[in-house]
C-alpha positions as CSV (number, residue, x, y, z in Angstrom):
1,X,0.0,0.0,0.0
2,X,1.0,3.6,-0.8
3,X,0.6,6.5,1.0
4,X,-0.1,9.7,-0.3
5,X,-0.2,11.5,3.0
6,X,0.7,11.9,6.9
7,X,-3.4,11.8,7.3
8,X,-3.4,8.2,6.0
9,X,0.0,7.2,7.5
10,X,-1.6,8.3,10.6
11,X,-4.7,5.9,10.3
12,X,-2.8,2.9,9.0
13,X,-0.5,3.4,12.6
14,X,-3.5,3.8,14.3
15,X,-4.9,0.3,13.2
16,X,-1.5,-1.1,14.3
17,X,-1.7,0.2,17.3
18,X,-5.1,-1.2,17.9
19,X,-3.8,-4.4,16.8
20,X,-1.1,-4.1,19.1
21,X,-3.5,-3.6,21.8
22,X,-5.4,-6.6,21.1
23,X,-2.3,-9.0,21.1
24,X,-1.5,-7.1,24.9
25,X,-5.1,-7.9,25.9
26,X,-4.6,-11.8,25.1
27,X,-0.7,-11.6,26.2
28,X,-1.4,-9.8,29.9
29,X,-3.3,-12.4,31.4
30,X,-0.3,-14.9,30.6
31,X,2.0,-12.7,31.6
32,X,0.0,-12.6,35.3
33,X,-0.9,-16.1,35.6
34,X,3.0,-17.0,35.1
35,X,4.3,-14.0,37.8
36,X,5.2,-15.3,41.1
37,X,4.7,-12.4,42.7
38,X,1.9,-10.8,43.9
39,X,2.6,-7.3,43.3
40,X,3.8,-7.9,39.6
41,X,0.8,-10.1,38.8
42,X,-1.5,-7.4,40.2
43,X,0.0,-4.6,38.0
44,X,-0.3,-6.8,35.1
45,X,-3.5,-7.0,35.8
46,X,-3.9,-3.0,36.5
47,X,-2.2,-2.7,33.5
48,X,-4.9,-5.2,31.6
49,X,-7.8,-2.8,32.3
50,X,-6.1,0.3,31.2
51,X,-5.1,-1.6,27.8
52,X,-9.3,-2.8,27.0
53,X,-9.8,1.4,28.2
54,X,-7.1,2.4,25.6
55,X,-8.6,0.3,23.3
56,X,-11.8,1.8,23.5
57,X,-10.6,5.0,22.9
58,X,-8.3,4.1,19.9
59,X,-12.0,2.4,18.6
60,X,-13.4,5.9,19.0
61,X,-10.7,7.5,17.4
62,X,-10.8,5.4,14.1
63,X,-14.5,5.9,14.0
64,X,-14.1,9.8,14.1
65,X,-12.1,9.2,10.6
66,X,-14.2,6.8,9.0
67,X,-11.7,3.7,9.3
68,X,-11.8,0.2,9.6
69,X,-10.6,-0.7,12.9
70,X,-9.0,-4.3,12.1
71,X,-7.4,-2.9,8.6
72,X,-3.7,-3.7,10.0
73,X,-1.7,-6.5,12.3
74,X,0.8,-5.2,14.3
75,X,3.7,-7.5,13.3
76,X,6.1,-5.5,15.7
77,X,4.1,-6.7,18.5
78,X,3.7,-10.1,17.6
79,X,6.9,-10.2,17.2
80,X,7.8,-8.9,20.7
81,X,5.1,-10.6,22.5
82,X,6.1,-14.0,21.2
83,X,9.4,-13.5,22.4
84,X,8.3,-12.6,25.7
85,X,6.0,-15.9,26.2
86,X,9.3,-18.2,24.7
87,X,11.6,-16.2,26.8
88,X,9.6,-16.8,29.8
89,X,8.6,-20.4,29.4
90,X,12.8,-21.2,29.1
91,X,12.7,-20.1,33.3
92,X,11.5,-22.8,36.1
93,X,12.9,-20.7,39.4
94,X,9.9,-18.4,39.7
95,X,12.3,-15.2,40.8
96,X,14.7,-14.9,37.7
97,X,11.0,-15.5,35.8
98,X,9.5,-12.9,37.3
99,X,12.5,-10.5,36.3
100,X,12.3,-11.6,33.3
101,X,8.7,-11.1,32.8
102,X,9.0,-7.4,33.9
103,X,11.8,-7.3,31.2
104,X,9.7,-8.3,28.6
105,X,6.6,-5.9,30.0
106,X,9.1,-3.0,29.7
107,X,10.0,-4.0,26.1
108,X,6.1,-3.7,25.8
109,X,5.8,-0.4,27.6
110,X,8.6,1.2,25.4
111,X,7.4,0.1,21.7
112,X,4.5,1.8,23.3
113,X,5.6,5.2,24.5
114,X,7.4,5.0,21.4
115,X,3.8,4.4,18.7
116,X,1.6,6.7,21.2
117,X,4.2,9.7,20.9
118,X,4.4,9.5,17.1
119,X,0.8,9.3,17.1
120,X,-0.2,11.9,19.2
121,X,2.9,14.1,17.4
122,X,0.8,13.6,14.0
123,X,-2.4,14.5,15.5
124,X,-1.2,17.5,16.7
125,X,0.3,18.7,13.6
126,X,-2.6,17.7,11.4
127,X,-5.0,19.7,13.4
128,X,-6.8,16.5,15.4
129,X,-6.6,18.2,18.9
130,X,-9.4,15.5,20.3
131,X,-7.3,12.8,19.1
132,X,-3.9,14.2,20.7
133,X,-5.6,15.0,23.8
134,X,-6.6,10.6,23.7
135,X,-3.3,9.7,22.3
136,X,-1.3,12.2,24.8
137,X,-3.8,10.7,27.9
138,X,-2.4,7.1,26.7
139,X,0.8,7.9,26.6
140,X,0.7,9.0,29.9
141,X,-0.7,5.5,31.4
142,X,2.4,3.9,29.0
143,X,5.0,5.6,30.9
144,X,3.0,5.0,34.8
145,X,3.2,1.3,33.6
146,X,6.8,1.6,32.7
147,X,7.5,3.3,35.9
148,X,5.9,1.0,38.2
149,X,7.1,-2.0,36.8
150,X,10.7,-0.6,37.1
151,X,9.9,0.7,40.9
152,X,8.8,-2.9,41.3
153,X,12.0,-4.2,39.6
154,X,14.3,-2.7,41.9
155,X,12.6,-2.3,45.1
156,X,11.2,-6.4,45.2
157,X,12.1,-8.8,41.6
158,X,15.2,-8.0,41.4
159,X,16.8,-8.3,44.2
160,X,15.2,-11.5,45.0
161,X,16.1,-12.8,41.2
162,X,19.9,-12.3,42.5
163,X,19.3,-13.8,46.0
């Protein structure tokens, strides 16, 4: 497919990023079930709910332009999120596997901050201040994830993955 313009470059990234968002939503409760500890499996789970609510606004979003919401797969994070679950499985001491999970949650949380900034960058230039506002409000639950799971890295998994 060609693009003719940032307007349709924007769309086509926003269908990946619902796509995206749809792998996390199957991926999360894995990712839970397989922590060890209870304060990782509970922010997976925080973080579950804020990915069906980010969903539901990047559903809203499309349907402001008049696009097909399942137009695009997300290769990138099929791609990451498969790693993650082989990465994981290779672990049998719960500790190490919980670092590790947090590891591939933050490779998650980055590609993320990463798509939500372009995204909310291109909606501010083209004039879609409703959609930055969303895109700008998601960003900002990325990055919270990102921080608590590194908090919760170094103040608990960590620490007891080297023990």
């Amino acid at each position: 497919m060609k693009f003719e313009n940032l307007t349709q470059i924007y769309i086509s990234e926003l269908q990946e990023q619902r796509s995206a968002e749809e792998q996390l939503i199957q991926a999360l409760p894995k990712m839970a079930e397989m922590a060890h500890d209870a304060g990782l499996g509970a922010a997976l789970q925080e973080h579950l709910r804020e990915t069906r609510g980010q969903l539901d606004r990047l559903d809203e979003i499309l349907a402001r332009h008049g696009a097909e919401p399942r137009a695009h797969t997300d290769r990138s994070m099929e791609t990451i999120l498969g790693e993650a679950g082989k990465w994981a499985m290779m672990i049998d001491d719960p500790e190490p596997r919980d670092a590790g999970i947090i590891a591939s949650a933050q490779r998650v949380e980055h590609y993320e901050i990463a798509v939500y900034g372009t995204l909310a960058c291109w909606a501010g230039q083209l004039g879609l201040a409703e959609d930055a506002d969303a895109l700008l409000a998601i960003l900002e639950e990325e990055k919270s994830a990102d921080e608590k799971l590194s908090e919760l890295a170094k103040r608990e998994v960590n620490p007891q993955a080297a023990a």
